[in-house]
C-alpha positions as CSV (number, residue, x, y, z in Angstrom):
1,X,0.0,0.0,0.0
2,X,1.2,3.5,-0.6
3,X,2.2,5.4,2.9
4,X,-0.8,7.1,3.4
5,X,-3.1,3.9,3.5
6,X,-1.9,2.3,6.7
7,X,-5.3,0.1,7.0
8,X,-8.3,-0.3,4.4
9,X,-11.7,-1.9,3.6
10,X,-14.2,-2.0,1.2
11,X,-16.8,-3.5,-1.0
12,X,-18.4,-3.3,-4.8
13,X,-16.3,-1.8,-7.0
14,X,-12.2,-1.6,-6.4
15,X,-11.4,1.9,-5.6
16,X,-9.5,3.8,-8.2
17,X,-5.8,3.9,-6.0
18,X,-6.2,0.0,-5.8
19,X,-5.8,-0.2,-2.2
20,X,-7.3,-1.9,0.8
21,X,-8.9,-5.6,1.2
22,X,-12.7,-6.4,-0.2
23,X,-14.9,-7.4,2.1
24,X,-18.4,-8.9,1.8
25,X,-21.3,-6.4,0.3
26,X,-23.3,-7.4,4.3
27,X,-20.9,-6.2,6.9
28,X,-22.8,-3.8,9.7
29,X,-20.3,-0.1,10.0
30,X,-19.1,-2.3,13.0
31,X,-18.0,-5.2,11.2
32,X,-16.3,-3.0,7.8
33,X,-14.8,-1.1,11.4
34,X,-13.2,-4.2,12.2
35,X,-11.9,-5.2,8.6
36,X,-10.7,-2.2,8.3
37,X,-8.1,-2.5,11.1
38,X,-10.0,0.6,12.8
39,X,-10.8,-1.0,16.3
40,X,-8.6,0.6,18.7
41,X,-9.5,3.9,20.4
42,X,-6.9,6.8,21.8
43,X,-6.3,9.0,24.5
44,X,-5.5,12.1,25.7
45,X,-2.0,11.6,27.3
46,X,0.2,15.1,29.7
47,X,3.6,16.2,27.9
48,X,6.4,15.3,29.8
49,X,10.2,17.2,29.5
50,X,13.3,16.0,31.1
51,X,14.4,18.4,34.3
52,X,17.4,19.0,33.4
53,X,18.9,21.0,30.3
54,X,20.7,17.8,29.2
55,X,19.3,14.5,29.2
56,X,21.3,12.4,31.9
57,X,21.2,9.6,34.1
58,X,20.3,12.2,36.9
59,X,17.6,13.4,34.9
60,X,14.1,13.3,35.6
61,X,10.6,14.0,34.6
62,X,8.6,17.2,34.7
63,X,4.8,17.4,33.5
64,X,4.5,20.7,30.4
65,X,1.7,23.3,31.3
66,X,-1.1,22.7,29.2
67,X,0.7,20.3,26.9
68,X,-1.3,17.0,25.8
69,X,-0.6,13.9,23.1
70,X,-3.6,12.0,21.4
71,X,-1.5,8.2,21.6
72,X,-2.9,5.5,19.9
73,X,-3.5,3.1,22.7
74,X,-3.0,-0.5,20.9
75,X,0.6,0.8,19.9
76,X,1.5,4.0,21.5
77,X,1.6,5.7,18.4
78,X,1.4,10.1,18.8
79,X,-0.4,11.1,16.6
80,X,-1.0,14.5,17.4
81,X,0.0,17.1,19.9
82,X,-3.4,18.8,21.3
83,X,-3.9,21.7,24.5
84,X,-6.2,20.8,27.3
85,X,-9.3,21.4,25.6
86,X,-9.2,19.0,22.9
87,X,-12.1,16.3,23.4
88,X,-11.1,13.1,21.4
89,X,-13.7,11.4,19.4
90,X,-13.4,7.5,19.4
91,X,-13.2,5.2,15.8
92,X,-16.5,3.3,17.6
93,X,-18.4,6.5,18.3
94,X,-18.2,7.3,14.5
95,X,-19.1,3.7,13.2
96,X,-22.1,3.5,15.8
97,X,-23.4,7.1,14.5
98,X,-23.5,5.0,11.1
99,X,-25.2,2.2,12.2
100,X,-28.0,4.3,13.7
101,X,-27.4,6.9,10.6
102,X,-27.6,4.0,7.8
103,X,-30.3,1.9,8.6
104,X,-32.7,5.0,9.5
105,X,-31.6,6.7,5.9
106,X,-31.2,3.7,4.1
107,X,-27.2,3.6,3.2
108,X,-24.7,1.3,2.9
109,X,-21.0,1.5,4.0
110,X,-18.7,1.1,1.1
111,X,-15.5,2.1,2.6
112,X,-13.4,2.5,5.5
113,X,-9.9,3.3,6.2
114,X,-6.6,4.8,7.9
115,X,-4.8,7.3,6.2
116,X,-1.5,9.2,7.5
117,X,-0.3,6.8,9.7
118,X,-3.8,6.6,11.9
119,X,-4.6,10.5,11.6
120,X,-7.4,10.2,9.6
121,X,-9.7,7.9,10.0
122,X,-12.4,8.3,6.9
123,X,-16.0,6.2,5.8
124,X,-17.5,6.2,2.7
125,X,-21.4,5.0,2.7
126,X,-23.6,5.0,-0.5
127,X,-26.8,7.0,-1.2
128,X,-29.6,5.0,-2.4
129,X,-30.2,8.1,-5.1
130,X,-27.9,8.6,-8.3
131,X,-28.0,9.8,-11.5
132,X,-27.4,9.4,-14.9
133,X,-26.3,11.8,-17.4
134,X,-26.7,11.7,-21.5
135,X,-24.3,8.5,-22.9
136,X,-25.3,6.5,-20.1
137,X,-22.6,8.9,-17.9
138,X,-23.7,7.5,-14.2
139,X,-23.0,9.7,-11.3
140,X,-23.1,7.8,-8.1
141,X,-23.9,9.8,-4.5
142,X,-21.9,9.2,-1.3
143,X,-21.5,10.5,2.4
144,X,-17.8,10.7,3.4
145,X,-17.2,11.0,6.8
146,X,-14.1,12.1,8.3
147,X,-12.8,12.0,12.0
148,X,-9.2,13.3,12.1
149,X,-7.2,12.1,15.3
150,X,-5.2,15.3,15.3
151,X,-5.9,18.9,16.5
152,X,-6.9,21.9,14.5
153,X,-9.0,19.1,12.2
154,X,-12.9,19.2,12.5
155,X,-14.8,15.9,12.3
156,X,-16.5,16.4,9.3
157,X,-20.1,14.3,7.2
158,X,-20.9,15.5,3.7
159,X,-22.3,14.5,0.6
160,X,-19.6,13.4,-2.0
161,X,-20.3,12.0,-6.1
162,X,-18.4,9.3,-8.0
163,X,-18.7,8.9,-11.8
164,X,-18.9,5.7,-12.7
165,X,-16.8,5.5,-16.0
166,X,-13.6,7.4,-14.5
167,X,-13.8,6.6,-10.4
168,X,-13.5,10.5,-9.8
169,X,-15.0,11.6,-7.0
170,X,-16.1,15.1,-6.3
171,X,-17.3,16.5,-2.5
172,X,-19.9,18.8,-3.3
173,X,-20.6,22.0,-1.4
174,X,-24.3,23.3,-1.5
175,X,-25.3,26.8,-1.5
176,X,-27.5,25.8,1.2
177,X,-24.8,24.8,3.3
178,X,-27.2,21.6,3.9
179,X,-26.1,17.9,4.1
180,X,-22.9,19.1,5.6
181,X,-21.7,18.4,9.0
182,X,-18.8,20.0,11.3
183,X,-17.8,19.7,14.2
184,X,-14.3,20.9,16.0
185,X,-13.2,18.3,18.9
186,X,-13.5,21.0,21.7
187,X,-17.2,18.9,21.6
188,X,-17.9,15.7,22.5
189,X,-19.6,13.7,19.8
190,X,-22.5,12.8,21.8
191,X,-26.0,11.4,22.0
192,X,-26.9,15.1,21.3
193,X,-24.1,16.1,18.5
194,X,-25.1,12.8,16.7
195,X,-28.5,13.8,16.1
196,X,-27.6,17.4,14.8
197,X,-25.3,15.5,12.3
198,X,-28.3,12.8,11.7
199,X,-30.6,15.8,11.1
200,X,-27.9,18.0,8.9
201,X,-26.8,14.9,6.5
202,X,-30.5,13.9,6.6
203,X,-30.9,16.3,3.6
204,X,-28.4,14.1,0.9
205,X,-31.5,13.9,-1.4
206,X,-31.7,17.3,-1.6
207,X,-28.1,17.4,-2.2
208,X,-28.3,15.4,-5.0
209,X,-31.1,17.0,-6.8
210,X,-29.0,19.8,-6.6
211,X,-25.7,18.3,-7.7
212,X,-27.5,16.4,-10.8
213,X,-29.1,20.2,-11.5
214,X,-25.7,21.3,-11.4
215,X,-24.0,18.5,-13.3
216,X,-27.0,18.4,-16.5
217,X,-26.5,22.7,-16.9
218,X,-22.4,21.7,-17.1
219,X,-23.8,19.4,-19.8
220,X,-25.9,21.4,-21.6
221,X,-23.0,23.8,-22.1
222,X,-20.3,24.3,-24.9
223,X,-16.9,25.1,-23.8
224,X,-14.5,26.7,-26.2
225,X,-10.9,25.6,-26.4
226,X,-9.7,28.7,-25.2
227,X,-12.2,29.5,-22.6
228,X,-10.7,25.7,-20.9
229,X,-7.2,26.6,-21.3
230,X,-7.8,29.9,-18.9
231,X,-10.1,27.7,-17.1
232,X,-7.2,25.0,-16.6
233,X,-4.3,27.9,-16.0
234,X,-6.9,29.8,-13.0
235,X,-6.5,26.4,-11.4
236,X,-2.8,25.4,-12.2
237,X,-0.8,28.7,-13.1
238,X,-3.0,31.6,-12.2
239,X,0.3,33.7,-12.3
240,X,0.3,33.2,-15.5
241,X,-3.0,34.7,-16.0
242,X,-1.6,37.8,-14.2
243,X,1.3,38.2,-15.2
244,X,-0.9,38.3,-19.2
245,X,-3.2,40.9,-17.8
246,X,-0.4,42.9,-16.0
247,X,1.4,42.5,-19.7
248,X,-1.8,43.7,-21.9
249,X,-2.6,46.7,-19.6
250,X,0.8,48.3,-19.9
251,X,0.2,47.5,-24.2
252,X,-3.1,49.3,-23.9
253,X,-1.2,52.4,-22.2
254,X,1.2,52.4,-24.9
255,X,4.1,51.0,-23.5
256,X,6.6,48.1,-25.6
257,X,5.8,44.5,-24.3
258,X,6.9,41.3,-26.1
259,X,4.4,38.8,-28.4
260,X,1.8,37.2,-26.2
261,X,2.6,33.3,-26.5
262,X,0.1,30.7,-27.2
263,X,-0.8,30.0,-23.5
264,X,-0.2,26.7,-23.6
265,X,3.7,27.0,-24.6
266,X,3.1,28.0,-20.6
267,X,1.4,25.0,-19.4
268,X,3.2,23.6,-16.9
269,X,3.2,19.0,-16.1
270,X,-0.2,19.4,-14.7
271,X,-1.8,21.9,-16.7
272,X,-0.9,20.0,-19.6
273,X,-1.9,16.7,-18.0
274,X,-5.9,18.6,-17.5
275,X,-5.6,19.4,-21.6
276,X,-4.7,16.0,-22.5
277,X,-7.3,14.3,-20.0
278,X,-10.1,16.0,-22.3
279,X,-9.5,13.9,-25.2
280,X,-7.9,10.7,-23.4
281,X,-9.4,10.8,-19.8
282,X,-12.5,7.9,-19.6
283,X,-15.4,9.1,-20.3
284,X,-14.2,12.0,-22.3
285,X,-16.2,11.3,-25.3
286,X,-19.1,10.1,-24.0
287,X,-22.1,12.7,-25.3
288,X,-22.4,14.5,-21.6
289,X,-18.4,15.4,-21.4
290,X,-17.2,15.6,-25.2
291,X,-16.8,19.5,-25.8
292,X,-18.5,20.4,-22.6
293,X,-18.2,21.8,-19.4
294,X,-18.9,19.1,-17.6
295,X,-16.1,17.4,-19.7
296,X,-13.6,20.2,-18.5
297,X,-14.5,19.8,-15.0
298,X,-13.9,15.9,-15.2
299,X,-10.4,16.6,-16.7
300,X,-9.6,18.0,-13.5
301,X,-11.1,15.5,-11.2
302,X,-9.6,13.0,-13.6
303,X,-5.7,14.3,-12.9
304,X,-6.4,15.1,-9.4
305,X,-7.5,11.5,-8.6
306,X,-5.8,8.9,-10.6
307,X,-2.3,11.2,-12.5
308,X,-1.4,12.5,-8.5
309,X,1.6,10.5,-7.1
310,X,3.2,10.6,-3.6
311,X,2.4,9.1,-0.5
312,X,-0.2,11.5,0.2
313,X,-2.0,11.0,-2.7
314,X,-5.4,9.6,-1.6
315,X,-5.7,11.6,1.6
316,X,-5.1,14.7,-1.2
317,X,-7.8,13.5,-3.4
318,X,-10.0,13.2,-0.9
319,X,-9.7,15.5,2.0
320,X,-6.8,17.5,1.3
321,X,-5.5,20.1,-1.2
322,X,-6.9,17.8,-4.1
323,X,-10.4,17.5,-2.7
324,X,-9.8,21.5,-2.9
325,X,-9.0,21.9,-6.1
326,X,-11.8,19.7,-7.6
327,X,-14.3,21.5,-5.8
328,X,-13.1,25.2,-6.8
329,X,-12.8,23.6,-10.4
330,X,-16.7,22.9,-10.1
331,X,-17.4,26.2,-9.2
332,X,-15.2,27.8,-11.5
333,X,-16.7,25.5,-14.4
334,X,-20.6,26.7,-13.2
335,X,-18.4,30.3,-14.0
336,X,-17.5,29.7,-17.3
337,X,-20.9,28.0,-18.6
338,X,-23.2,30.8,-16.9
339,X,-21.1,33.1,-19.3
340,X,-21.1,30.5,-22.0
Protein backbone atom coordinates (compact mmCIF):
# COMPACT_ATOMS: atom_id res chain seq x y z
CA UNK A 1 0.00 0.00 0.00
CA UNK A 2 1.25 3.48 -0.62
CA UNK A 3 2.24 5.37 2.90
CA UNK A 4 -0.82 7.10 3.45
CA UNK A 5 -3.09 3.93 3.47
CA UNK A 6 -1.94 2.34 6.75
CA UNK A 7 -5.28 0.05 6.98
CA UNK A 8 -8.29 -0.26 4.44
CA UNK A 9 -11.71 -1.88 3.60
CA UNK A 10 -14.22 -2.02 1.21
CA UNK A 11 -16.83 -3.54 -1.01
CA UNK A 12 -18.39 -3.26 -4.75
CA UNK A 13 -16.33 -1.77 -6.96
CA UNK A 14 -12.20 -1.60 -6.39
CA UNK A 15 -11.42 1.90 -5.59
CA UNK A 16 -9.54 3.82 -8.18
CA UNK A 17 -5.79 3.88 -6.03
CA UNK A 18 -6.25 -0.04 -5.81
CA UNK A 19 -5.83 -0.16 -2.24
CA UNK A 20 -7.34 -1.86 0.77
CA UNK A 21 -8.85 -5.64 1.16
CA UNK A 22 -12.65 -6.37 -0.22
CA UNK A 23 -14.87 -7.42 2.06
CA UNK A 24 -18.36 -8.90 1.80
CA UNK A 25 -21.35 -6.43 0.33
CA UNK A 26 -23.31 -7.42 4.28
CA UNK A 27 -20.90 -6.15 6.90
CA UNK A 28 -22.81 -3.79 9.70
CA UNK A 29 -20.35 -0.15 10.01
CA UNK A 30 -19.09 -2.28 12.97
CA UNK A 31 -17.98 -5.17 11.24
CA UNK A 32 -16.31 -3.01 7.85
CA UNK A 33 -14.84 -1.07 11.44
CA UNK A 34 -13.21 -4.19 12.21
CA UNK A 35 -11.87 -5.19 8.64
CA UNK A 36 -10.74 -2.22 8.31
CA UNK A 37 -8.11 -2.54 11.14
CA UNK A 38 -10.05 0.62 12.82
CA UNK A 39 -10.80 -1.05 16.31
CA UNK A 40 -8.57 0.60 18.71
CA UNK A 41 -9.47 3.86 20.44
CA UNK A 42 -6.85 6.78 21.78
CA UNK A 43 -6.33 9.01 24.52
CA UNK A 44 -5.54 12.08 25.66
CA UNK A 45 -2.04 11.60 27.34
CA UNK A 46 0.25 15.06 29.72
CA UNK A 47 3.56 16.21 27.94
CA UNK A 48 6.43 15.35 29.82
CA UNK A 49 10.17 17.17 29.52
CA UNK A 50 13.31 15.99 31.14
CA UNK A 51 14.36 18.41 34.34
CA UNK A 52 17.37 19.02 33.43
CA UNK A 53 18.94 21.01 30.27
CA UNK A 54 20.73 17.79 29.16
CA UNK A 55 19.34 14.47 29.18
CA UNK A 56 21.34 12.40 31.85
CA UNK A 57 21.17 9.60 34.13
CA UNK A 58 20.35 12.17 36.93
CA UNK A 59 17.60 13.38 34.95
CA UNK A 60 14.06 13.28 35.59
CA UNK A 61 10.56 14.00 34.58
CA UNK A 62 8.60 17.23 34.70
CA UNK A 63 4.77 17.36 33.50
CA UNK A 64 4.50 20.70 30.44
CA UNK A 65 1.68 23.25 31.31
CA UNK A 66 -1.15 22.73 29.17
CA UNK A 67 0.67 20.30 26.93
CA UNK A 68 -1.31 16.99 25.79
CA UNK A 69 -0.64 13.94 23.10
CA UNK A 70 -3.59 11.97 21.40
CA UNK A 71 -1.52 8.19 21.60
CA UNK A 72 -2.93 5.50 19.92
CA UNK A 73 -3.50 3.05 22.65
CA UNK A 74 -2.97 -0.46 20.90
CA UNK A 75 0.64 0.78 19.88
CA UNK A 76 1.52 4.00 21.46
CA UNK A 77 1.63 5.65 18.43
CA UNK A 78 1.35 10.08 18.83
CA UNK A 79 -0.38 11.09 16.59
CA UNK A 80 -1.04 14.51 17.41
CA UNK A 81 -0.04 17.14 19.88
CA UNK A 82 -3.36 18.83 21.30
CA UNK A 83 -3.90 21.73 24.46
CA UNK A 84 -6.18 20.84 27.34
CA UNK A 85 -9.35 21.42 25.63
CA UNK A 86 -9.23 19.00 22.92
CA UNK A 87 -12.07 16.32 23.42
CA UNK A 88 -11.11 13.05 21.37
CA UNK A 89 -13.70 11.38 19.42
CA UNK A 90 -13.43 7.47 19.36
CA UNK A 91 -13.20 5.24 15.84
CA UNK A 92 -16.50 3.26 17.62
CA UNK A 93 -18.41 6.50 18.35
CA UNK A 94 -18.22 7.25 14.52
CA UNK A 95 -19.13 3.69 13.22
CA UNK A 96 -22.11 3.49 15.84
CA UNK A 97 -23.41 7.06 14.51
CA UNK A 98 -23.51 4.96 11.10
CA UNK A 99 -25.20 2.18 12.25
CA UNK A 100 -28.01 4.32 13.71
CA UNK A 101 -27.42 6.90 10.56
CA UNK A 102 -27.60 3.98 7.80
CA UNK A 103 -30.30 1.92 8.56
CA UNK A 104 -32.67 5.00 9.45
CA UNK A 105 -31.64 6.71 5.85
CA UNK A 106 -31.18 3.72 4.11
CA UNK A 107 -27.20 3.63 3.25
CA UNK A 108 -24.68 1.28 2.90
CA UNK A 109 -20.96 1.47 4.02
CA UNK A 110 -18.71 1.14 1.12
CA UNK A 111 -15.47 2.14 2.57
CA UNK A 112 -13.37 2.51 5.48
CA UNK A 113 -9.89 3.25 6.19
CA UNK A 114 -6.60 4.79 7.91
CA UNK A 115 -4.84 7.32 6.22
CA UNK A 116 -1.47 9.19 7.46
CA UNK A 117 -0.27 6.84 9.69
CA UNK A 118 -3.78 6.64 11.94
CA UNK A 119 -4.56 10.52 11.61
CA UNK A 120 -7.38 10.16 9.56
CA UNK A 121 -9.68 7.90 9.96
CA UNK A 122 -12.43 8.33 6.88
CA UNK A 123 -16.03 6.21 5.81
CA UNK A 124 -17.53 6.16 2.68
CA UNK A 125 -21.41 5.00 2.72
CA UNK A 126 -23.59 5.03 -0.51
CA UNK A 127 -26.77 6.98 -1.18
CA UNK A 128 -29.56 5.01 -2.41
CA UNK A 129 -30.20 8.10 -5.11
CA UNK A 130 -27.95 8.61 -8.26
CA UNK A 131 -28.02 9.78 -11.48
CA UNK A 132 -27.41 9.36 -14.93
CA UNK A 133 -26.30 11.75 -17.41
CA UNK A 134 -26.66 11.68 -21.49
CA UNK A 135 -24.25 8.49 -22.93
CA UNK A 136 -25.27 6.47 -20.06
CA UNK A 137 -22.58 8.86 -17.89
CA UNK A 138 -23.72 7.50 -14.19
CA UNK A 139 -23.00 9.72 -11.29
CA UNK A 140 -23.11 7.85 -8.13
CA UNK A 141 -23.91 9.80 -4.54
CA UNK A 142 -21.94 9.23 -1.27
CA UNK A 143 -21.54 10.46 2.38
CA UNK A 144 -17.83 10.73 3.39
CA UNK A 145 -17.19 10.99 6.77
CA UNK A 146 -14.05 12.11 8.26
CA UNK A 147 -12.82 12.03 11.97
CA UNK A 148 -9.23 13.32 12.11
CA UNK A 149 -7.24 12.14 15.30
CA UNK A 150 -5.25 15.35 15.25
CA UNK A 151 -5.88 18.88 16.55
CA UNK A 152 -6.91 21.91 14.55
CA UNK A 153 -8.95 19.12 12.23
CA UNK A 154 -12.91 19.18 12.54
CA UNK A 155 -14.76 15.88 12.26
CA UNK A 156 -16.52 16.39 9.28
CA UNK A 157 -20.05 14.29 7.19
CA UNK A 158 -20.85 15.50 3.70
CA UNK A 159 -22.30 14.54 0.55
CA UNK A 160 -19.62 13.42 -2.05
CA UNK A 161 -20.26 12.02 -6.11
CA UNK A 162 -18.43 9.29 -8.04
CA UNK A 163 -18.74 8.94 -11.83
CA UNK A 164 -18.85 5.73 -12.65
CA UNK A 165 -16.79 5.50 -16.01
CA UNK A 166 -13.59 7.36 -14.49
CA UNK A 167 -13.85 6.55 -10.44
CA UNK A 168 -13.51 10.55 -9.83
CA UNK A 169 -15.01 11.60 -6.97
CA UNK A 170 -16.14 15.09 -6.31
CA UNK A 171 -17.26 16.53 -2.50
CA UNK A 172 -19.86 18.76 -3.30
CA UNK A 173 -20.61 22.04 -1.43
CA UNK A 174 -24.35 23.34 -1.48
CA UNK A 175 -25.28 26.85 -1.49
CA UNK A 176 -27.45 25.81 1.21
CA UNK A 177 -24.77 24.76 3.32
CA UNK A 178 -27.23 21.56 3.88
CA UNK A 179 -26.11 17.92 4.14
CA UNK A 180 -22.89 19.13 5.57
CA UNK A 181 -21.66 18.45 8.97
CA UNK A 182 -18.79 19.99 11.32
CA UNK A 183 -17.77 19.74 14.16
CA UNK A 184 -14.29 20.86 16.04
CA UNK A 185 -13.24 18.33 18.88
CA UNK A 186 -13.47 21.00 21.66
CA UNK A 187 -17.15 18.94 21.64
CA UNK A 188 -17.89 15.68 22.55
CA UNK A 189 -19.58 13.72 19.76
CA UNK A 190 -22.48 12.76 21.78
CA UNK A 191 -26.03 11.39 21.98
CA UNK A 192 -26.92 15.06 21.26
CA UNK A 193 -24.11 16.11 18.48
CA UNK A 194 -25.14 12.76 16.68
CA UNK A 195 -28.50 13.82 16.12
CA UNK A 196 -27.58 17.42 14.76
CA UNK A 197 -25.25 15.52 12.28
CA UNK A 198 -28.31 12.81 11.69
CA UNK A 199 -30.63 15.82 11.10
CA UNK A 200 -27.88 18.01 8.91
CA UNK A 201 -26.75 14.93 6.53
CA UNK A 202 -30.55 13.87 6.60
CA UNK A 203 -30.86 16.35 3.61
CA UNK A 204 -28.38 14.08 0.85
CA UNK A 205 -31.52 13.91 -1.37
CA UNK A 206 -31.74 17.33 -1.63
CA UNK A 207 -28.06 17.45 -2.18
CA UNK A 208 -28.27 15.40 -4.97
CA UNK A 209 -31.11 16.96 -6.82
CA UNK A 210 -29.02 19.77 -6.64
CA UNK A 211 -25.75 18.25 -7.73
CA UNK A 212 -27.55 16.42 -10.83
CA UNK A 213 -29.12 20.20 -11.51
CA UNK A 214 -25.65 21.32 -11.38
CA UNK A 215 -23.97 18.52 -13.33
CA UNK A 216 -27.02 18.39 -16.47
CA UNK A 217 -26.45 22.72 -16.87
CA UNK A 218 -22.35 21.65 -17.09
CA UNK A 219 -23.77 19.44 -19.82
CA UNK A 220 -25.85 21.42 -21.65
CA UNK A 221 -23.01 23.81 -22.15
CA UNK A 222 -20.25 24.26 -24.92
CA UNK A 223 -16.87 25.08 -23.79
CA UNK A 224 -14.45 26.72 -26.17
CA UNK A 225 -10.86 25.58 -26.39
CA UNK A 226 -9.75 28.74 -25.24
CA UNK A 227 -12.20 29.46 -22.59
CA UNK A 228 -10.68 25.68 -20.85
CA UNK A 229 -7.15 26.55 -21.34
CA UNK A 230 -7.77 29.89 -18.87
CA UNK A 231 -10.07 27.71 -17.14
CA UNK A 232 -7.21 25.04 -16.62
CA UNK A 233 -4.34 27.92 -15.96
CA UNK A 234 -6.95 29.79 -12.97
CA UNK A 235 -6.52 26.42 -11.42
CA UNK A 236 -2.85 25.43 -12.17
CA UNK A 237 -0.77 28.66 -13.05
CA UNK A 238 -3.01 31.63 -12.20
CA UNK A 239 0.25 33.73 -12.27
CA UNK A 240 0.31 33.23 -15.55
CA UNK A 241 -2.97 34.68 -16.02
CA UNK A 242 -1.62 37.85 -14.23
CA UNK A 243 1.28 38.21 -15.23
CA UNK A 244 -0.85 38.29 -19.16
CA UNK A 245 -3.21 40.88 -17.76
CA UNK A 246 -0.41 42.87 -16.02
CA UNK A 247 1.35 42.54 -19.74
CA UNK A 248 -1.77 43.74 -21.92
CA UNK A 249 -2.60 46.73 -19.64
CA UNK A 250 0.78 48.35 -19.92
CA UNK A 251 0.24 47.52 -24.22
CA UNK A 252 -3.11 49.32 -23.90
CA UNK A 253 -1.20 52.45 -22.20
CA UNK A 254 1.22 52.37 -24.92
CA UNK A 255 4.07 50.97 -23.51
CA UNK A 256 6.62 48.08 -25.59
CA UNK A 257 5.85 44.46 -24.26
CA UNK A 258 6.90 41.28 -26.15
CA UNK A 259 4.43 38.84 -28.44
CA UNK A 260 1.82 37.24 -26.24
CA UNK A 261 2.56 33.34 -26.54
CA UNK A 262 0.06 30.72 -27.19
CA UNK A 263 -0.77 30.00 -23.46
CA UNK A 264 -0.21 26.67 -23.61
CA UNK A 265 3.71 27.02 -24.59
CA UNK A 266 3.06 28.02 -20.65
CA UNK A 267 1.44 25.02 -19.44
CA UNK A 268 3.22 23.58 -16.86
CA UNK A 269 3.24 19.05 -16.12
CA UNK A 270 -0.15 19.40 -14.75
CA UNK A 271 -1.77 21.94 -16.73
CA UNK A 272 -0.89 19.98 -19.60
CA UNK A 273 -1.86 16.70 -17.96
CA UNK A 274 -5.90 18.57 -17.54
CA UNK A 275 -5.64 19.43 -21.59
CA UNK A 276 -4.72 16.04 -22.50
CA UNK A 277 -7.35 14.30 -20.05
CA UNK A 278 -10.05 15.96 -22.32
CA UNK A 279 -9.53 13.91 -25.18
CA UNK A 280 -7.89 10.72 -23.39
CA UNK A 281 -9.43 10.78 -19.84
CA UNK A 282 -12.48 7.87 -19.64
CA UNK A 283 -15.41 9.12 -20.29
CA UNK A 284 -14.16 12.03 -22.27
CA UNK A 285 -16.18 11.26 -25.28
CA UNK A 286 -19.06 10.15 -23.96
CA UNK A 287 -22.11 12.66 -25.34
CA UNK A 288 -22.38 14.45 -21.65
CA UNK A 289 -18.40 15.42 -21.40
CA UNK A 290 -17.19 15.61 -25.24
CA UNK A 291 -16.81 19.52 -25.83
CA UNK A 292 -18.47 20.37 -22.61
CA UNK A 293 -18.16 21.76 -19.37
CA UNK A 294 -18.94 19.07 -17.64
CA UNK A 295 -16.08 17.43 -19.71
CA UNK A 296 -13.65 20.17 -18.52
CA UNK A 297 -14.47 19.75 -15.00
CA UNK A 298 -13.88 15.85 -15.19
CA UNK A 299 -10.41 16.56 -16.74
CA UNK A 300 -9.62 18.03 -13.55
CA UNK A 301 -11.08 15.52 -11.18
CA UNK A 302 -9.62 12.97 -13.59
CA UNK A 303 -5.70 14.26 -12.88
CA UNK A 304 -6.37 15.15 -9.41
CA UNK A 305 -7.47 11.54 -8.61
CA UNK A 306 -5.84 8.87 -10.59
CA UNK A 307 -2.27 11.22 -12.46
CA UNK A 308 -1.39 12.52 -8.46
CA UNK A 309 1.65 10.52 -7.15
CA UNK A 310 3.19 10.62 -3.58
CA UNK A 311 2.38 9.05 -0.54
CA UNK A 312 -0.25 11.53 0.17
CA UNK A 313 -2.02 11.05 -2.67
CA UNK A 314 -5.39 9.64 -1.56
CA UNK A 315 -5.65 11.59 1.56
CA UNK A 316 -5.06 14.68 -1.17
CA UNK A 317 -7.80 13.53 -3.44
CA UNK A 318 -10.00 13.16 -0.91
CA UNK A 319 -9.74 15.46 2.02
CA UNK A 320 -6.83 17.45 1.35
CA UNK A 321 -5.49 20.13 -1.23
CA UNK A 322 -6.88 17.84 -4.08
CA UNK A 323 -10.41 17.51 -2.65
CA UNK A 324 -9.82 21.51 -2.86
CA UNK A 325 -9.03 21.87 -6.10
CA UNK A 326 -11.75 19.73 -7.60
CA UNK A 327 -14.28 21.46 -5.78
CA UNK A 328 -13.06 25.20 -6.81
CA UNK A 329 -12.81 23.58 -10.39
CA UNK A 330 -16.71 22.88 -10.08
CA UNK A 331 -17.39 26.19 -9.16
CA UNK A 332 -15.21 27.83 -11.54
CA UNK A 333 -16.72 25.52 -14.44
CA UNK A 334 -20.64 26.67 -13.19
CA UNK A 335 -18.43 30.34 -14.01
CA UNK A 336 -17.47 29.67 -17.26
CA UNK A 337 -20.90 27.98 -18.61
CA UNK A 338 -23.22 30.83 -16.93
CA UNK A 339 -21.10 33.14 -19.33
CA UNK A 340 -21.13 30.48 -21.98
Amino acid sequence: MVAAVETMAWTGEEPWHHEGVKVGADLTPEEMMIAAGLDWNVSKRPGYTIDTPKYGEESGLIQTVDTYHLVRDSDNTILSSCGPVYIPTQNHQVFDFFDKFSTAANFTMETAGSLRGGKSIWALAKVPSSFELPGEDEVKSYLLFHQPHEAGHALTGRYSTVRVVCNNTLQYAMQSGAASFRMSHIHEFDNKMAQKAAEVLGLTEEANAEFKQAAEFLVSKKAKHENVLEFVAQLYQPDVLETRRQERELKAAGKKVGEEAPLMDEFNRFSKLAVEALEKAPGAHLKSAAGTWWGALNAITYVEDHLRSGENAVYNSLLGVGSKRKSRALDLALDYAKAA
